[in-house]
C-alpha positions in Angstrom: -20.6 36.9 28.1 -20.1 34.5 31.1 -20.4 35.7 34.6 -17.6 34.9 37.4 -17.3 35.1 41.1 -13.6 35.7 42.4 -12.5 34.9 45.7 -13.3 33.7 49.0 -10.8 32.6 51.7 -10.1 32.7 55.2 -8.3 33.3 58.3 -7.3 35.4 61.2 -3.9 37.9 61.7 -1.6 37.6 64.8 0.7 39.7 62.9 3.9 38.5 64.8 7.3 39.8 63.1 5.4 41.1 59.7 2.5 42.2 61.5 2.8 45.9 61.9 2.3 48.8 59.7 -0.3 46.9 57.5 -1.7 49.2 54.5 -5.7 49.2 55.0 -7.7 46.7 54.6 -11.2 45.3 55.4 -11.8 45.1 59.3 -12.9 41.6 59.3 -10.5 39.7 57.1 -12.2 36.8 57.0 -10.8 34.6 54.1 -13.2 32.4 53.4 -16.2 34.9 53.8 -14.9 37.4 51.2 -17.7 38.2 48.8 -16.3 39.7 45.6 -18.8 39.5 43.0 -17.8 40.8 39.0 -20.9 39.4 37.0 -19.7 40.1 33.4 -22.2 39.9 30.2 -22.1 42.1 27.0 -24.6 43.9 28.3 -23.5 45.1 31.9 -20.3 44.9 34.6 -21.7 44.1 37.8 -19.1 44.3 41.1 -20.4 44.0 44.6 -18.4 43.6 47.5 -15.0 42.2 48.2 -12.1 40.8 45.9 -9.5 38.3 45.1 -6.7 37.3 42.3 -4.9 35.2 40.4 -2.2 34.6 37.7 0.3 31.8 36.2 3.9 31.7 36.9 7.5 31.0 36.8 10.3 30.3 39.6 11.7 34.4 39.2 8.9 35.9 37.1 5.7 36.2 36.1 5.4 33.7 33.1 3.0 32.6 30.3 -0.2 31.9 31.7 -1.9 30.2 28.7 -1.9 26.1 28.9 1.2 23.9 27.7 1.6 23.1 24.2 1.4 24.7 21.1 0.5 28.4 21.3 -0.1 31.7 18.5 2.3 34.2 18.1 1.7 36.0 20.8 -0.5 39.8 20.5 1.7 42.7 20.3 2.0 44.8 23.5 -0.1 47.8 23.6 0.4 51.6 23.1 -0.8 54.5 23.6 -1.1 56.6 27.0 -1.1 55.0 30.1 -2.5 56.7 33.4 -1.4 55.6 37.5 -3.7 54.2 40.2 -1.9 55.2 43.5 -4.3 55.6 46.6 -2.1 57.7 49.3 -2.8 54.7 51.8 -3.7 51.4 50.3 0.3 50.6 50.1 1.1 50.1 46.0 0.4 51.4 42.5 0.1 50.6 39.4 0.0 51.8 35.6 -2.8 51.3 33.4 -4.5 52.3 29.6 -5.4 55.9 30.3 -9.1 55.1 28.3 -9.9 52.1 31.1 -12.3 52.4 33.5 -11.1 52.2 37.3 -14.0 51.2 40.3 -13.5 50.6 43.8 -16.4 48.5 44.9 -15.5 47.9 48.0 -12.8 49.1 50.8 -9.1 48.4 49.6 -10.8 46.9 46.0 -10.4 48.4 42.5 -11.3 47.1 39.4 -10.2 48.6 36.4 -11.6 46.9 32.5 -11.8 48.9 29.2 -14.1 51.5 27.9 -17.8 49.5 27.8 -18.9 49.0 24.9 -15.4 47.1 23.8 -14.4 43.3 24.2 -11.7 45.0 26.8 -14.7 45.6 29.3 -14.9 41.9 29.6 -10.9 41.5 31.0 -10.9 43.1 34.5 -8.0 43.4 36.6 -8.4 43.5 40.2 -6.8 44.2 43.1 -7.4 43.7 46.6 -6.0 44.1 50.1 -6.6 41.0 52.4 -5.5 40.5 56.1 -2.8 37.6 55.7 -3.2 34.3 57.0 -1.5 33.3 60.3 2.2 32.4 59.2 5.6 32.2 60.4 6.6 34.3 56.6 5.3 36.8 54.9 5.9 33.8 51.4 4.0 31.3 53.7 1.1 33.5 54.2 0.7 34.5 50.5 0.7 30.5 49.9 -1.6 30.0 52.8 -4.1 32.4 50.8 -3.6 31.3 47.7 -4.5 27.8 48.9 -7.5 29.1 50.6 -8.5 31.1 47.1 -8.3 27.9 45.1 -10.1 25.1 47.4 -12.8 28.2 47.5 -12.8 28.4 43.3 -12.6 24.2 43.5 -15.9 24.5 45.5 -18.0 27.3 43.3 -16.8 25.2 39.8 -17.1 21.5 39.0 -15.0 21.9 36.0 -12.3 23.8 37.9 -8.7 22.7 36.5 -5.3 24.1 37.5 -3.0 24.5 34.6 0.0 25.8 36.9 0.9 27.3 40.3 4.1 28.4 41.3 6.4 31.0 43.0 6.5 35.0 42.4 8.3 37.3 41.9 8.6 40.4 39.7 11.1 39.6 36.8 13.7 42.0 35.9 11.8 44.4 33.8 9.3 45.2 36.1 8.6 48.3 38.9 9.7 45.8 41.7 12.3 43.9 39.5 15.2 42.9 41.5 14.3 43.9 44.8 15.8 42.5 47.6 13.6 43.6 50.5 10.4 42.0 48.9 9.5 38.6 49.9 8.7 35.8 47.4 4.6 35.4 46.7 2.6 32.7 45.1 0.6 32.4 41.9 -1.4 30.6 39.6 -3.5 30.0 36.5 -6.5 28.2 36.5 -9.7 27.8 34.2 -13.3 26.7 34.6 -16.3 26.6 32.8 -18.9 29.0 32.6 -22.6 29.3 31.3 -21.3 30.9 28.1 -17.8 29.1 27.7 -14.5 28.7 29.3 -13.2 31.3 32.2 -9.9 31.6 32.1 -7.7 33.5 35.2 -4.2 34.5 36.4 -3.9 35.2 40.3 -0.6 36.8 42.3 -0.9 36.9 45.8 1.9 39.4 46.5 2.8 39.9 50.4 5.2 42.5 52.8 8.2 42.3 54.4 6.4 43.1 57.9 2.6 44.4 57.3 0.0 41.4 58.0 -1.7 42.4 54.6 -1.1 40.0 51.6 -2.1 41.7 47.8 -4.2 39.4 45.5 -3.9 40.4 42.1 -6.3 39.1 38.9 -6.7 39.2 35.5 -10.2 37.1 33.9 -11.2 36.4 30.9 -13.3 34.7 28.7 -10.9 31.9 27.1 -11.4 33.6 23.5 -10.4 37.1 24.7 -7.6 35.8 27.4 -4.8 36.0 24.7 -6.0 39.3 23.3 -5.7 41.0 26.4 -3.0 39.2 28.1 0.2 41.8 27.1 -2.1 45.0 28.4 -2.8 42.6 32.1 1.1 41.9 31.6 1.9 45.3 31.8 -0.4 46.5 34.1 1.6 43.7 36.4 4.9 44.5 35.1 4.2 48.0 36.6 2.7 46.8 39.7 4.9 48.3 42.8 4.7 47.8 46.6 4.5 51.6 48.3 5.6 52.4 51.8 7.8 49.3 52.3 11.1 51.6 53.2 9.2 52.8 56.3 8.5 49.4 57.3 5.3 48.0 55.6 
């Protein structure tokens, strides 16, 4: 399997009206010096350092990340138990397959995949927490990063092609469906070429009413396994919920 290198961006916090309150995150926040390394074969899952994401979208939801055009049916959604990620401090949590595997790499980072051994090992999600860009909104700084993120994937990959970018926000079926005190992020879905094939990724940059910390979300894939996977990523994202935000994060 191919290997990938998410994220790098940058960019310095003034924090100003959403500046206060910020769940963790790394000390120096420096967006275009952030060094998250997954190297992904079928024979190891390699993460070092610090993390970014990415995902497709549409104007009130998260939408189908695959390309325009004709598409299969798509996979049924998957069953089974599911087990929560929810660190006391790092300000959301989600809902995952209780059989995946969940490291933290680095500060603020987690990467969860399925069991090794099984093509799910080669789908991470990630999450991150990342200082947010200088910005008079908390939606302007998650578009300032997600900017940053792609001119930073445009640079490591020649063959780099953006199928869609767009506004977020959770649709109505999700954890954070319908809330009004969340402001709007940004995401995208973009694929390049790898040694082994084509890399295929979703990002959400997901940011909060008034802490100077902006949430990058991923889900990667090989472009053979991005389908097969997608509904389990979906719901991990579905359940996806920012924590702390009533006592003004």
């Amino acid at each position: 399997m191919t290997s990938h290198i998410v994220a790098r961006a940058k960019s310095r916090i003034q924090g100003r009206e959403f500046g206060r309150r910020a769940p963790p995150g790394p000390d120096d926040p420096d967006l275009s010096s952030i060094s998250l390394l997954i190297g992904i074969n079928r024979r190891r899952l390699v993460m070092a350092g610090a993390l970014a994401l990415a995902a497709p979208g549409l104007a009130l939801a998260a939408t189908d990340p695959r390309p325009p055009g004709s598409k299969p049916a798509p996979p049924s959604r998957p069953t089974g138990a599911f087990k929560r990620f929810a660190p006391e401090t790092w300000g959301y949590r989600f809902d995952l397959p209780g059989d995946w595997i969940v490291a933290t790499p680095a500060p603020y980072t987690v990467v969860v995949s399925g069991p090794e051994g099984t093509d799910a090992y080669y789908t991470p999600v990630a999450v991150r927490n990342l200082r947010a860009p200088e910005a008079e909104t908390p939606a302007d700084a998650a578009r300032l990063l997600m900017q940053a993120y792609r001119r930073d994937l445009e640079a490591r990959h020649e063959s780099f092609l953006m199928l869609r970018e767009t506004m977020f926000r959770p649709g109505a079926g999700a954890t954070d469906g319908g809330r009004a005190d969340l402001p709007r992020g940004r995401q995208m879905v973009a694929e390049w070429t790898g040694a082994d094939g084509i890399m295929r990724q979703w990002a959400v940059a997901r940011p909060r009413p008034r802490a100077a910390v902006v949430h990058l979300w991923t889900y990667t894939a090989e472009d053979s396994l991005f389908d097969v996977y997608l509904p389990t990523a979906r719901l991990i994202l579905e359940s996806w919920s920012l924590a702390g935000v009533e006592s003004g994060g």
